[in-house]
C-alpha positions in Angstrom: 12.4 7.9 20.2 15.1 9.5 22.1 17.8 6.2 21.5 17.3 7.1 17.7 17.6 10.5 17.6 18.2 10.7 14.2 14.9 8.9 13.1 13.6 9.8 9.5 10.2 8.8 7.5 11.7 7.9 4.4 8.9 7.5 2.4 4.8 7.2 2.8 1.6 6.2 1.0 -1.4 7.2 2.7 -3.4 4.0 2.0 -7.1 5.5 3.3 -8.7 8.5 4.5 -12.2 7.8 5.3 -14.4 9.1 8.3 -12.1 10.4 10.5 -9.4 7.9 10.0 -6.0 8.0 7.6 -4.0 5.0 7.4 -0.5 5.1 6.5 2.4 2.7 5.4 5.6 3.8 5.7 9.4 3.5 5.8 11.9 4.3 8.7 16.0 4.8 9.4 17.7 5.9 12.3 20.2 5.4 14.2 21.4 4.4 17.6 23.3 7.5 18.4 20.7 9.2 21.2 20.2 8.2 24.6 21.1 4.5 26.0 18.9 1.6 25.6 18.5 -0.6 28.4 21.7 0.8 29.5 23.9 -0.5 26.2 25.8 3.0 25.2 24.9 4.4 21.3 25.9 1.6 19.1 26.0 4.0 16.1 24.1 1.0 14.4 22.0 2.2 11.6 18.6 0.5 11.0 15.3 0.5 8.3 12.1 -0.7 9.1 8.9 -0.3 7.5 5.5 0.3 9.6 1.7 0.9 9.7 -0.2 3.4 11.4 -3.9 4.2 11.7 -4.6 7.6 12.6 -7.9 9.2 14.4 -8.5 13.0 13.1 -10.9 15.2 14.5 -10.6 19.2 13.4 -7.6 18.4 11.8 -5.6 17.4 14.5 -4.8 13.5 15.4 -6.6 12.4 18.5 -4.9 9.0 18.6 -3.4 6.1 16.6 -2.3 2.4 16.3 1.0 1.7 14.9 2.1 -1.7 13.8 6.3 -2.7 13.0 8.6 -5.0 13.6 10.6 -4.3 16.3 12.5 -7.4 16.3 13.6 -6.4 13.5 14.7 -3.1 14.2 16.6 -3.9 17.2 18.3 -6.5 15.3 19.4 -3.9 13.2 20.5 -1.1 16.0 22.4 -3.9 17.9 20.4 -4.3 20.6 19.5 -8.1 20.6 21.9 -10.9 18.7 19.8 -13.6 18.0 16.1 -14.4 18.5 16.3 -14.1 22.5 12.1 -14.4 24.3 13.5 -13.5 27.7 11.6 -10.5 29.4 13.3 -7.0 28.3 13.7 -4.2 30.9 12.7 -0.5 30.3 13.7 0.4 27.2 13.8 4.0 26.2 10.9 5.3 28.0 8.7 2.8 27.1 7.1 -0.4 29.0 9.1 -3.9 29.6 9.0 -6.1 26.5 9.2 -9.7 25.2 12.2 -8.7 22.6 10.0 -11.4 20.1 7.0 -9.8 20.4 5.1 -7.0 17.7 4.4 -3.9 20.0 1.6 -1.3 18.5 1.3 2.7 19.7 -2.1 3.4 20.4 -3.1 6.7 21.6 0.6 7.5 22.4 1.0 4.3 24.7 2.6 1.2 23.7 0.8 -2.0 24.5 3.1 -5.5 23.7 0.4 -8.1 21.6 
């Protein structure tokens, strides 16, 4: 995540690892001292989050993955949004236009807005 370049994985528990899949819960901090987000210079806002992943294995490497968090949350956090605002976000840090209210999920490397 290039606007948190500081981003660290505080802590894990890996919840499952059955057939190919490992599912993780973890915690998050960072920072908004990278690049801009939606053109709004680092805020040097510090945020935690917590977040889910499910991971596909195959010979030891991951092949893809769903990740759950709660980005409202996290961008409440950085700075980035002040109240509980549904208008239609523009490109934010390389990834797809977002409601700012909704729960957006990694899968395969892409994001996908629920």
């Amino acid at each position: 995540m290039a606007c948190v370049s500081d981003l660290h994985i505080d802590s894990y528990d890996v919840i499952f690892a059955n057939g190919g899949h490992v599912c993780l819960r973890y915690s998050a901090s960072g920072s908004h001292d990278g690049e801009p987000h939606n053109g709004m210079k680092a805020t040097g806002n510090k945020a935690a989050w917590h977040a889910a992943a499910i991971f596909e294995v195959e010979d030891g490497k991951i092949k893809g993955w769903t990740k759950e968090w709660d980005k409202l949350h996290m961008w409440k956090q950085l700075g980035w949004m002040e109240g509980d605002e549904h208008a239609e976000m523009p490109q934010t840090c390389g990834g797809p236009a977002q409601s700012a209210h909704a729960r957006s999920h990694a899968y395969g490397g892409r994001t996908r807005t629920l």
